[in-house]
N, C-alpha and C positions, 0 to 999 in steps of 0.2 A: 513783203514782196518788193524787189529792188527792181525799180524802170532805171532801163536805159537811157541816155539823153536823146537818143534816137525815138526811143517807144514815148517818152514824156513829149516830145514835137510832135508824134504822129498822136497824141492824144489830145491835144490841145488843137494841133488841126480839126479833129474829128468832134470835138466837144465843140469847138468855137463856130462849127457851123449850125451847133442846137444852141445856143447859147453865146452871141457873138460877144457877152461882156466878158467872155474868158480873153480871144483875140485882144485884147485892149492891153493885158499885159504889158505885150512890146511896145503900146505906145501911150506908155503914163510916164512922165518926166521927172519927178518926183522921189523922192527914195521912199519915203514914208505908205504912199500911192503902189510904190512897187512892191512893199513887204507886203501891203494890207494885201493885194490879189494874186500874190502867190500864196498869202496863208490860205484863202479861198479856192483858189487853185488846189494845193494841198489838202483842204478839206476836203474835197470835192472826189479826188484820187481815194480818199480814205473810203469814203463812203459809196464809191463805187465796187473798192476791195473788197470791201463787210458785206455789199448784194451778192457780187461775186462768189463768195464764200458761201454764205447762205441759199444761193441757187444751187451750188456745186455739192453741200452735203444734206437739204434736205430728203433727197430722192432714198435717204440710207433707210434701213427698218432698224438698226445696230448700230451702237459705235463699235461692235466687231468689223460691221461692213465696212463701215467710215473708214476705219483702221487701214483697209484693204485700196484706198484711194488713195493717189498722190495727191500728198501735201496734208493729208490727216494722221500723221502717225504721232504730233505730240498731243497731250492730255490739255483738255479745256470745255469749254461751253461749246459746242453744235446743236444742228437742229436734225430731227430725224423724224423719220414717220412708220414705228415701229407698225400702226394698221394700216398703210396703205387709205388715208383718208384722204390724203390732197394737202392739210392744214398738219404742219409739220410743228414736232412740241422743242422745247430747249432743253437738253440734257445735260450735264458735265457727264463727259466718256473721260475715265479714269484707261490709258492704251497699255499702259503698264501692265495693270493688274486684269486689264478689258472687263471692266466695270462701267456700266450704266447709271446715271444718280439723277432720279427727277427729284428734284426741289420741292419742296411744301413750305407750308406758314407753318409748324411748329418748333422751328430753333429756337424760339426765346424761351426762357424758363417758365414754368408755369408754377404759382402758387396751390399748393395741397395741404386743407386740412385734416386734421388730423382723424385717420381713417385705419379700421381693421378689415382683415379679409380678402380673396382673392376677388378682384372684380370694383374694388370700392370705388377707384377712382378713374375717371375716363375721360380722355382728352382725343377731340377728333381735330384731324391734322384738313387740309385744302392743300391738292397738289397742283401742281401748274400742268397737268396735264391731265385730259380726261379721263373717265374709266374705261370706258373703250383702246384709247393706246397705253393706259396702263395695263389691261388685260391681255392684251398683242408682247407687249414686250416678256411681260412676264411668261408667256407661252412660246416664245422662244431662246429662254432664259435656261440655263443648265442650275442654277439657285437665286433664287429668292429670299432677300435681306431685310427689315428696317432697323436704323440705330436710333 
């Protein structure tokens, strides 16, 4: 998101009356003094961008929906709340392909000995998200994948 030099004063106004160490900017003499609270400053914009973000796509059930909001249409990490719970999960929305991908612990390889038979060996995955909004999403899903 690009601020304007207008929108960054009306921010730093509006910040420096919850927080008057921001105000102190204009009046550190210093160069060193100057970079340290504009990175803070800086920081500070970032991390109000990232709530921002986060307030504005967890309300979705889909990163179909997401897709359908300005300023979601490229491919990454959001949060959504495919059941309607309140407590919204992190997905990667693939907008390309409109692909949903909850995450789990089982990327790393796993060790398997050696074994005959359908069934012999079984490895249970932990998803970052419950089974209740894994069950939501999946039920408004046209297919159902694991790799």
């Amino acid at each position: 998101m690009r601020l304007t030099i207008l929108a960054v004063f009306s921010l730093i106004h509006h910040l420096s009356a919850s927080d008057p160490s921001i105000g102190d900017l204009f009046n550190i003499s210093s160069v060193e003094g100057k970079q340290r609270k504009w990175d803070e400053f800086e920081n500070k914009i970032s991390q109000l961008e990232s709530e921002i973000f986060y307030l504005k796509s967890k309300g979705a059930k889909s990163c179909t929906e997401l897709k359908q909001k300005p300023g979601f249409e490229k491919s990454g990490e959001y949060f959504i709340d495919p059941a309607k719970t309140g407590i919204p999960i992190k997905v990667f929305c693939d907008m390309e392909l409109e692909e949903t991908w909850i995450s789990h612990d089982g990327e790393e390889l796993a060790p398997v000995t050696f074994c005959t038979g359908d069934g012999c060996f079984e490895k249970d995955f932990k998803y970052e998200a419950s089974d209740e909004q894994i069950e939501a999403i999946k039920a408004i899903s046209e297919t159902c994948y694991q790799e």
